[in-house]
C-alpha positions as a Markdown table, in Angstrom:
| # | Residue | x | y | z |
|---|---|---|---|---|
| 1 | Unk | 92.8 | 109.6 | 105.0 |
| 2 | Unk | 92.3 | 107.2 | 101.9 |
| 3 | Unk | 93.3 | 103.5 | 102.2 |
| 4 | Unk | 97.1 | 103.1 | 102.1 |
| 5 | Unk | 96.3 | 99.8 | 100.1 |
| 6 | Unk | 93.4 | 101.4 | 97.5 |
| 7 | Unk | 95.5 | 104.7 | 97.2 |
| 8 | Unk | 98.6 | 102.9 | 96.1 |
| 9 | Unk | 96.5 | 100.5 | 93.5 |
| 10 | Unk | 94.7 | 103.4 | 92.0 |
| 11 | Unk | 98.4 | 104.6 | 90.5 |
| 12 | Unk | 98.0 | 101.8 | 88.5 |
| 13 | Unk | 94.2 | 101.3 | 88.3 |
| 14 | Unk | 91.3 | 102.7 | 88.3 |
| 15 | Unk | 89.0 | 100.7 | 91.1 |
| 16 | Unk | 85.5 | 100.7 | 91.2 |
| 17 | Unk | 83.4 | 101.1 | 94.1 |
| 18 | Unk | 82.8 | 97.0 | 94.5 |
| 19 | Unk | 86.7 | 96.6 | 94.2 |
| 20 | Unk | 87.2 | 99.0 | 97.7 |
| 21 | Unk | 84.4 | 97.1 | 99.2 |
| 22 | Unk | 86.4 | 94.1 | 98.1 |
| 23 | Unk | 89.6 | 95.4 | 99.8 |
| 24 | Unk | 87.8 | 96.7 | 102.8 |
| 25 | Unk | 86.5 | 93.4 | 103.3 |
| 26 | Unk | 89.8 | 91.5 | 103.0 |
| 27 | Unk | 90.4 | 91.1 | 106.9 |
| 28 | Unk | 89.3 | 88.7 | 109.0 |
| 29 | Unk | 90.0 | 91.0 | 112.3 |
| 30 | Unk | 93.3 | 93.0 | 113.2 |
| 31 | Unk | 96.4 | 91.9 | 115.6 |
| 32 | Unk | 98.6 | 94.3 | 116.9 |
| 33 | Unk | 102.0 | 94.1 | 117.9 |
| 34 | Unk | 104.6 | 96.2 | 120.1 |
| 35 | Unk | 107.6 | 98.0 | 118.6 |
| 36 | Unk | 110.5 | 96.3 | 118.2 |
| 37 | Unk | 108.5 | 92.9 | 118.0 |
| 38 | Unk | 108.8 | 90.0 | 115.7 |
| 39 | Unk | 105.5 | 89.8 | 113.6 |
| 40 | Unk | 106.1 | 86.6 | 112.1 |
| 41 | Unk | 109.6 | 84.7 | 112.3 |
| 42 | Unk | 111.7 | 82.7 | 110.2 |
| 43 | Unk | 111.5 | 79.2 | 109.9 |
| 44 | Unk | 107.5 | 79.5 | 111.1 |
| 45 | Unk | 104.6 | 78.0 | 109.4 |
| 46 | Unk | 102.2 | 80.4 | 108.3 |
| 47 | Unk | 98.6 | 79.7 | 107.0 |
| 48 | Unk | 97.7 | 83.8 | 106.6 |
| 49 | Unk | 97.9 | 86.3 | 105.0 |
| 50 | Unk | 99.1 | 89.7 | 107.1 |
| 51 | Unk | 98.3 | 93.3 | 106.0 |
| 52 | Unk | 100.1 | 95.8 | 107.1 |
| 53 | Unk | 97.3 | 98.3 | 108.7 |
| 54 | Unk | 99.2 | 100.3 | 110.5 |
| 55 | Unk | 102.9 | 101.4 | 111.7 |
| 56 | Unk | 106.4 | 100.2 | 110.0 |
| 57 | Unk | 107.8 | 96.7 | 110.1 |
| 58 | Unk | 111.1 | 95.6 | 108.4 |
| 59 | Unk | 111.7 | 92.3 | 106.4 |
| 60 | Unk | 115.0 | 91.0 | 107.8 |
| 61 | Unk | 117.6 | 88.0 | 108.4 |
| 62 | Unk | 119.9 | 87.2 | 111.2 |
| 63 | Unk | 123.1 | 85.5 | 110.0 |
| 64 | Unk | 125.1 | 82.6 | 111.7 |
| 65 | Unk | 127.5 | 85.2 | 113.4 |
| 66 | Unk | 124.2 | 87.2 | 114.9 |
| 67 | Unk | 124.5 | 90.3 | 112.3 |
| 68 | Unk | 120.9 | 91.7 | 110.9 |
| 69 | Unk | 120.6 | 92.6 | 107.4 |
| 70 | Unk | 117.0 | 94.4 | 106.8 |
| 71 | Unk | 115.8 | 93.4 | 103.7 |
| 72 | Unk | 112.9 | 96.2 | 102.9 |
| 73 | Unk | 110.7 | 97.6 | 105.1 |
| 74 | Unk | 106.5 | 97.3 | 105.1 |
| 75 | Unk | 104.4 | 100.5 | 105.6 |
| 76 | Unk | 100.7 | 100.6 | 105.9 |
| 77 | Unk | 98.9 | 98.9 | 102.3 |
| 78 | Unk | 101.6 | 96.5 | 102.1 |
| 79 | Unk | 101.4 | 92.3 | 102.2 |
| 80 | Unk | 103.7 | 91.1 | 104.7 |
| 81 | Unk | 103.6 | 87.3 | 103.3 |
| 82 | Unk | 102.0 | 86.8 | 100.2 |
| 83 | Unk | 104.3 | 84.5 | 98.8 |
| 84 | Unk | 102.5 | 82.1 | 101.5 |
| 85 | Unk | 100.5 | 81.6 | 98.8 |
| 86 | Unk | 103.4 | 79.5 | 97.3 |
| 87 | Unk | 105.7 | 78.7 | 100.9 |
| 88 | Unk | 104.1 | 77.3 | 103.7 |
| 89 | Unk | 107.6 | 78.3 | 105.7 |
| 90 | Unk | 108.8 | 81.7 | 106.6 |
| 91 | Unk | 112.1 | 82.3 | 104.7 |
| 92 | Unk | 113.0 | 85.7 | 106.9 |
| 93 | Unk | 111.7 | 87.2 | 109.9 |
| 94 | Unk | 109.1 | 90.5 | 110.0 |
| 95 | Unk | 109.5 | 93.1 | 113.0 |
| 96 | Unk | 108.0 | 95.5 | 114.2 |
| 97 | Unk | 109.8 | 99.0 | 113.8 |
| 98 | Unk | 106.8 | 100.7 | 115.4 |
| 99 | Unk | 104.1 | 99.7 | 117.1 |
| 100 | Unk | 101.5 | 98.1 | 114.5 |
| 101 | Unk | 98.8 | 96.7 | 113.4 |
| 102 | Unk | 97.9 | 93.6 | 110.6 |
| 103 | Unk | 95.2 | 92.5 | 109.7 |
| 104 | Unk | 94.5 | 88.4 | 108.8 |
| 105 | Unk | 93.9 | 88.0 | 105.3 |
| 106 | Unk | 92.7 | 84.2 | 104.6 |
| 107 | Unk | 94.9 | 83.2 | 101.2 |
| 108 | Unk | 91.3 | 81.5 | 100.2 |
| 109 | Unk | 89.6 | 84.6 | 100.3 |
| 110 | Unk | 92.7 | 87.2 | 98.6 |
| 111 | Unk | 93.0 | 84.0 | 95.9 |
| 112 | Unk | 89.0 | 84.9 | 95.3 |
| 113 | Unk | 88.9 | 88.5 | 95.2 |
| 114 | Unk | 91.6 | 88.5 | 92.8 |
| 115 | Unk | 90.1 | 86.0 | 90.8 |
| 116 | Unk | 86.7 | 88.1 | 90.7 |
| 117 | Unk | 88.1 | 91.6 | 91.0 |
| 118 | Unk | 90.8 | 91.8 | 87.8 |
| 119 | Unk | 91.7 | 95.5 | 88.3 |
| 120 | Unk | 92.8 | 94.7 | 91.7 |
| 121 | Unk | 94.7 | 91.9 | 90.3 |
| 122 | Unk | 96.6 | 93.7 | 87.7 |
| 123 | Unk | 96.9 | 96.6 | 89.8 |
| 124 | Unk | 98.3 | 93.8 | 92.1 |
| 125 | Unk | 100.7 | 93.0 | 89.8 |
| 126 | Unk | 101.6 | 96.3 | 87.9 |
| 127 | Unk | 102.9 | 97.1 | 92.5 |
| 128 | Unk | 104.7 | 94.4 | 93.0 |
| 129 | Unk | 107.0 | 94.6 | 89.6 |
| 130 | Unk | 107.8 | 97.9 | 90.7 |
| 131 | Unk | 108.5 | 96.5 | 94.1 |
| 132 | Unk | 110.8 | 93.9 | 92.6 |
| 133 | Unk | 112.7 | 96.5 | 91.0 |
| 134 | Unk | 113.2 | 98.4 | 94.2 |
| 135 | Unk | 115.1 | 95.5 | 95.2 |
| 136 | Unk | 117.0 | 95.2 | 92.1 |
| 137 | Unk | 118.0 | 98.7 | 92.8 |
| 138 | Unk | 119.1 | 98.1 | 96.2 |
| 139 | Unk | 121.6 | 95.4 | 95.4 |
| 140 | Unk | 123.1 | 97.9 | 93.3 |
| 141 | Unk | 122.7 | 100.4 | 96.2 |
| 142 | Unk | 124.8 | 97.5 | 98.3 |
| 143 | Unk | 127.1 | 96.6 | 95.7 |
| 144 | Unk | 128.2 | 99.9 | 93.4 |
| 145 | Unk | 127.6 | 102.9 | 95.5 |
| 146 | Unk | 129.1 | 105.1 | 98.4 |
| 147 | Unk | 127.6 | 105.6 | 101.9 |
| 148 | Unk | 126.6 | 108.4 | 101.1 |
| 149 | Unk | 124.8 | 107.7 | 98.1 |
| 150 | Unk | 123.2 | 104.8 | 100.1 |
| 151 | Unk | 121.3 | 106.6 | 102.4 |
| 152 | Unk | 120.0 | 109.7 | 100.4 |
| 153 | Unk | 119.0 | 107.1 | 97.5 |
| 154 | Unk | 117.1 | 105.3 | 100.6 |
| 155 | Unk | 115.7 | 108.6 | 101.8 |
| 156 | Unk | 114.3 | 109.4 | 98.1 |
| 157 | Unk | 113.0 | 105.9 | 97.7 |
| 158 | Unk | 111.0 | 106.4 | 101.2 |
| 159 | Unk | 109.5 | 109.7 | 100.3 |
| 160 | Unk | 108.0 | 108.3 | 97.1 |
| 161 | Unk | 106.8 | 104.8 | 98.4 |
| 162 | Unk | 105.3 | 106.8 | 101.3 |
| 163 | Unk | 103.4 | 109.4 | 98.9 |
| 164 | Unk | 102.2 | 106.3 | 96.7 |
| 165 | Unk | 100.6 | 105.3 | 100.0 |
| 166 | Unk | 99.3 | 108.9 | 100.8 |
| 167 | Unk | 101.6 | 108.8 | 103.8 |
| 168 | Unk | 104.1 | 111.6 | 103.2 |
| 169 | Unk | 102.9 | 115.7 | 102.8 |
| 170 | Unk | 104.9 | 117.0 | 100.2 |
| 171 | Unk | 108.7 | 116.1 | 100.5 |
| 172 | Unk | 108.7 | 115.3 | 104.9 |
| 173 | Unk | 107.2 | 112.1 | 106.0 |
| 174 | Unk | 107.9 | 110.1 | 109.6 |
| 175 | Unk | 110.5 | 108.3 | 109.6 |
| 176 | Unk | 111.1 | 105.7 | 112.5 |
| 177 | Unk | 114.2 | 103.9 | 111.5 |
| 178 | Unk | 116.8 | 104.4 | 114.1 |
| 179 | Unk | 121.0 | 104.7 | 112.6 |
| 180 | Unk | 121.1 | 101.2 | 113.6 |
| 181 | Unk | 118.0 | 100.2 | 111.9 |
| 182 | Unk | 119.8 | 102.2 | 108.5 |
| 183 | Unk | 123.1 | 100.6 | 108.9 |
| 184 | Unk | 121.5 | 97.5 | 109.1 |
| 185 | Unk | 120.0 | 98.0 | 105.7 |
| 186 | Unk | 122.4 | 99.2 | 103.7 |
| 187 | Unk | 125.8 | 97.5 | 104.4 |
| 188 | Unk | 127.1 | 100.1 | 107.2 |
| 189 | Unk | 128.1 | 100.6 | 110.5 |
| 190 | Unk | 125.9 | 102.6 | 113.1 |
| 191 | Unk | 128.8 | 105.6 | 113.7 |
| 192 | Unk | 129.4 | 106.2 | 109.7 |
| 193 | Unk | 125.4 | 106.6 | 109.6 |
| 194 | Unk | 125.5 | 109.3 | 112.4 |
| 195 | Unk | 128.7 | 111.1 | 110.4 |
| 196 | Unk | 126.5 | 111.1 | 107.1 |
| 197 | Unk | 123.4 | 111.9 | 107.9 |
| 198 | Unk | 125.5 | 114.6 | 110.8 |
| 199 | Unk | 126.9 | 115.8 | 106.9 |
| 200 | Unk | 123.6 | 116.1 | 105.5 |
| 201 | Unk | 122.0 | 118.2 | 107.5 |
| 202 | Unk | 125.0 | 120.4 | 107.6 |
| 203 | Unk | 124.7 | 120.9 | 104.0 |
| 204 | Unk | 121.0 | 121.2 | 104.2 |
| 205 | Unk | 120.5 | 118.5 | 102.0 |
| 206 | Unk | 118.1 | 117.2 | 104.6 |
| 207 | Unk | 116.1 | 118.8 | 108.0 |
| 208 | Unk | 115.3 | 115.5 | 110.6 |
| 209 | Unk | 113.5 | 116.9 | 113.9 |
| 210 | Unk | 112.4 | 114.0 | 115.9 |
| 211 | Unk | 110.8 | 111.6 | 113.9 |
| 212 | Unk | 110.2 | 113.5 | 110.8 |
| 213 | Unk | 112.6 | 114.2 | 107.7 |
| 214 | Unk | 112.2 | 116.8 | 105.4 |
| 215 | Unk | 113.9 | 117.3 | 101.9 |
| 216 | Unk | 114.2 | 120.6 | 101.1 |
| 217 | Unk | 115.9 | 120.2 | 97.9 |
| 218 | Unk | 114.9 | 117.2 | 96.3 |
| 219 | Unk | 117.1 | 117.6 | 93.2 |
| 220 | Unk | 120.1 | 118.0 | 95.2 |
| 221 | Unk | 119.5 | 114.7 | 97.4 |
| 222 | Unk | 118.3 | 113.1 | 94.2 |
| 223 | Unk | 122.0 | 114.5 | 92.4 |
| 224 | Unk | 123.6 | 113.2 | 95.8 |
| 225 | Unk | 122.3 | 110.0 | 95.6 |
| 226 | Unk | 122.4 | 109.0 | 91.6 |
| 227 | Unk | 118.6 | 108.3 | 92.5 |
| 228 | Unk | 116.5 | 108.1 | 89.2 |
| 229 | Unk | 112.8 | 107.5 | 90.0 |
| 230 | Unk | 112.1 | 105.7 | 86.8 |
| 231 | Unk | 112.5 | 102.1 | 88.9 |
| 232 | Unk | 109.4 | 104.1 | 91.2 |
| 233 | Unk | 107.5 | 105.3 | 88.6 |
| 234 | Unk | 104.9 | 103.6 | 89.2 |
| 235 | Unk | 104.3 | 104.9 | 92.5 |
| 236 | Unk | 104.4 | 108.2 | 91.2 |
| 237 | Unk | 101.6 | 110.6 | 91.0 |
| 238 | Unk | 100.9 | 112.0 | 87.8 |
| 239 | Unk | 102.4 | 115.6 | 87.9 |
| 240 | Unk | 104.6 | 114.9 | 91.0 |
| 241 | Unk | 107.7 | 116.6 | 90.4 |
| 242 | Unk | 109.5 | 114.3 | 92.1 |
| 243 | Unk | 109.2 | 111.7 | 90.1 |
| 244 | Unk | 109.3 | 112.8 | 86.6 |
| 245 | Unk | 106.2 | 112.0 | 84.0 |
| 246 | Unk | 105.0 | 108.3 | 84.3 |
| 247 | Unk | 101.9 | 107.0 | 82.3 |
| 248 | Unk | 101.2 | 103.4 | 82.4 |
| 249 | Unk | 101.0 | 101.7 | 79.4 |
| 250 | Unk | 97.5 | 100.1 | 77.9 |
């Protein structure tokens, strides 16, 4: 299987052979961490960078009253911290959802590569402008639409982030987010989760045996859930049906 991290730049740049050595290189060595573990937590100082290797991990806050609210979630190829490259402080906590793996990234060495290695950089770039418009979407996921719509617009958004990363096979992927883990990240309560998704697969809309969803009918779900890939393009494979044409611009 191709390197979450090089398969997701190549949608946006075409690396050379010295730029995957480059990335290959990036880690020091590799921690692991149990599921349901904090990875790093809020309020922390941190002097690395982490890559996600390995497993799911969720970005997440507790507020004064105790409730979580998940932020986004970090699948294998993604940077858990990078804006320690800016905050010396953890600003929210990282967990574990699964059991994982990181690997230490020193911010000297990332600054260098992407200093030396400009397709990484802009292909750098190019991911996380799409990333920031994932989570422009979501707080109109939170603010504007029905429970429903919430979690079939987060089931489309996994599928495609996953298949950026070469971690989905065609339209099922793993999914390890228990109903408490979805409430948590889109503004809901654990029992209207279980009604929904109970709803879903009712309808067909979706098939979830053990771990792994499946979306049968992607424009239905997509219909369901006002989802419009265009905030994903870039994570879109040319010709992927599910996302609609996408062709970076020169």
């Amino acid at each position: 299987m191709a390197d979450p991290l090089v398969a997701r730049l190549e949608l946006f740049e075409p690396l050379s052979s010295e730029d995957r050595d480059a990335l290959a290189a990036l880690t020091e060595r590799g921690i692991p961490c149990g599921k349901r573990k904090d990875i790093l937590r809020e309020g922390n100082p941190v002097g690395s960078l982490y890559l996600m290797r390995k497993g799911w991990a969720c970005r997440y806050t507790i507020l004064p009253e105790g409730r979580r609210q998940i932020i986004s979630f970090v699948i294998p190829g993604d940077l858990c911290n990078d804006h320690v490259l800016l905050f010396h402080h953890m600003e929210h906590s990282i967990a574990a959802l699964t059991p994982c793996e990181v690997g230490v990234v020193s911010p000297h060495r990332f600054l260098e590569v992407l200093n030396t290695h400009p397709r990484i950089s802009r292909a750098l770039y190019w991911s996380n402008l799409v990333m920031e418009a994932v989570l422009r979407e979501r707080i109109i996921t939170l603010g504007r639409r029905s429970a429903t719509q919430r979690i079939a617009h987060l089931f489309c958004e996994l599928l495609l982030r996953l298949r950026a990363a070469g971690l989905a096979h065609d339209h099922s992927f793993d999914l390890p987010l228990t109903q408490h883990d979805i409430a948590d990240t889109l503004g809901l309560n654990h029992v209207h989760v279980n009604r929904v998704i109970t709803t879903m697969r009712k309808l067909g809309l979706i098939k979830l045996k053990g771990h792994v969803l499946e979306i049968p009918n992607w424009d239905d779900l997509t219909a369901l859930g006002e989802f419009d890939p265009r905030h994903l393009n870039g994570f879109v494979r040319p010709g992927d049906p599910t996302g609609g044409s996408w062709e970076r611009q020169p």
